[in-house]
N, C-alpha and C positions, 0 to 999 in steps of 0.2 A: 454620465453615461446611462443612468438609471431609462434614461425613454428608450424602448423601440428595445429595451433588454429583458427581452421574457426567459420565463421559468423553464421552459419547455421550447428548447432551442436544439439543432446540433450543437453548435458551441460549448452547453452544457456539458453534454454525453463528453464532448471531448475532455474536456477537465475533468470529466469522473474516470475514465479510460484511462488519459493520460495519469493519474495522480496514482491510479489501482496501480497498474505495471509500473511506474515507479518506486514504488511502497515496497511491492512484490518483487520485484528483480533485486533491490536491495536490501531487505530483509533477507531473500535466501544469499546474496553472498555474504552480507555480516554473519548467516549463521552459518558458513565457510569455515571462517577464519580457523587459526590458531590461537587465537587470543578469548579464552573464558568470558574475560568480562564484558567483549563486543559479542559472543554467541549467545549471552545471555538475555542480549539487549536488543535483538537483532531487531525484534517490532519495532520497538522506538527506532533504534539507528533507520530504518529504511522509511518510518513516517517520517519523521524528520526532513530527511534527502527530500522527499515526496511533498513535503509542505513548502520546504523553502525551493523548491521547482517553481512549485506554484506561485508563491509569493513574486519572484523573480519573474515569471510571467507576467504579473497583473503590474510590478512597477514599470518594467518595459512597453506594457501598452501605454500607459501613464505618460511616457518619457517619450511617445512617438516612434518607436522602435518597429511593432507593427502597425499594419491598417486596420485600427480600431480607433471609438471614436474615446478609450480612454480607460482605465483599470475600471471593475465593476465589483462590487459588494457580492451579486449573483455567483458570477466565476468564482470569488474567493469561497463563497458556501459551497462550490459544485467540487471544487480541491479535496476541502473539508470531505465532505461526505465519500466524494472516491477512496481518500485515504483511510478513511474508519471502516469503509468494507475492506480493504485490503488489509486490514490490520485483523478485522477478525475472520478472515479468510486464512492466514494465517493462522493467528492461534487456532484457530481448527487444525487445519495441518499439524502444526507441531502439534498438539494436544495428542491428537489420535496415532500417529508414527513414534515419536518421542518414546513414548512407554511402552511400545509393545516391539518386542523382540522377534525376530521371522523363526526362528528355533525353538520358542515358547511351546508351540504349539502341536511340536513335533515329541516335545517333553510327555506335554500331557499325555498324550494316546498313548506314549508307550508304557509310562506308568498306569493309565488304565488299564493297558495288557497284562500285566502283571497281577 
């Protein structure tokens, strides 16, 4: 399928789109849970989903499932890299929300009043 499969395609965009919001929808519900050890994990848990989405796409082109002329090495890169920003789109999130309490700050002024 490598002919006529450019870099710089919609098809791309779509695998990077598609792969972000699957990454993202299921990282924030693994970090839902009640379960510690899936909230911990929640980046991998939802790359994961997000990679074997993709994968599952690319063998179904393979297999004639859709009209395409056949799985592409390109799409499997454009997965990849949607999912690695959603991953540290993510850890951004969590990084910056995670540690900081919304009453922290209501702490401090009053002990500066003081």
């Amino acid at each position: 399928m490598e002919e006529g499969d450019d870099w710089i395609a919609p098809d791309k965009l779509y695998h990077i789109l598609f792969c972000f919001f699957i990454a993202i929808i299921f990282s924030f519900l693994a970090e839902r849970t009640r379960y510690p050890f899936i909230r911990r994990r929640s980046i991998w848990v939802g790359s994961v989903i997000s990679l074997a989405a993709g994968a599952a796409k690319e063998v179904a082109d393979e297999l004639g499932f859709f009209r395409s002329a056949g799985a592409s090495t390109k799409d499997a890169i454009a997965d990849v890299f949607g999912t690695l920003i959603a991953a540290l789109a993510f850890s951004l999130y969590k990084s910056s929300f995670i540690h900081r309490r919304p009453d922290q700050s209501v702490q401090a002024k009053v002990l500066q009043m003081v």
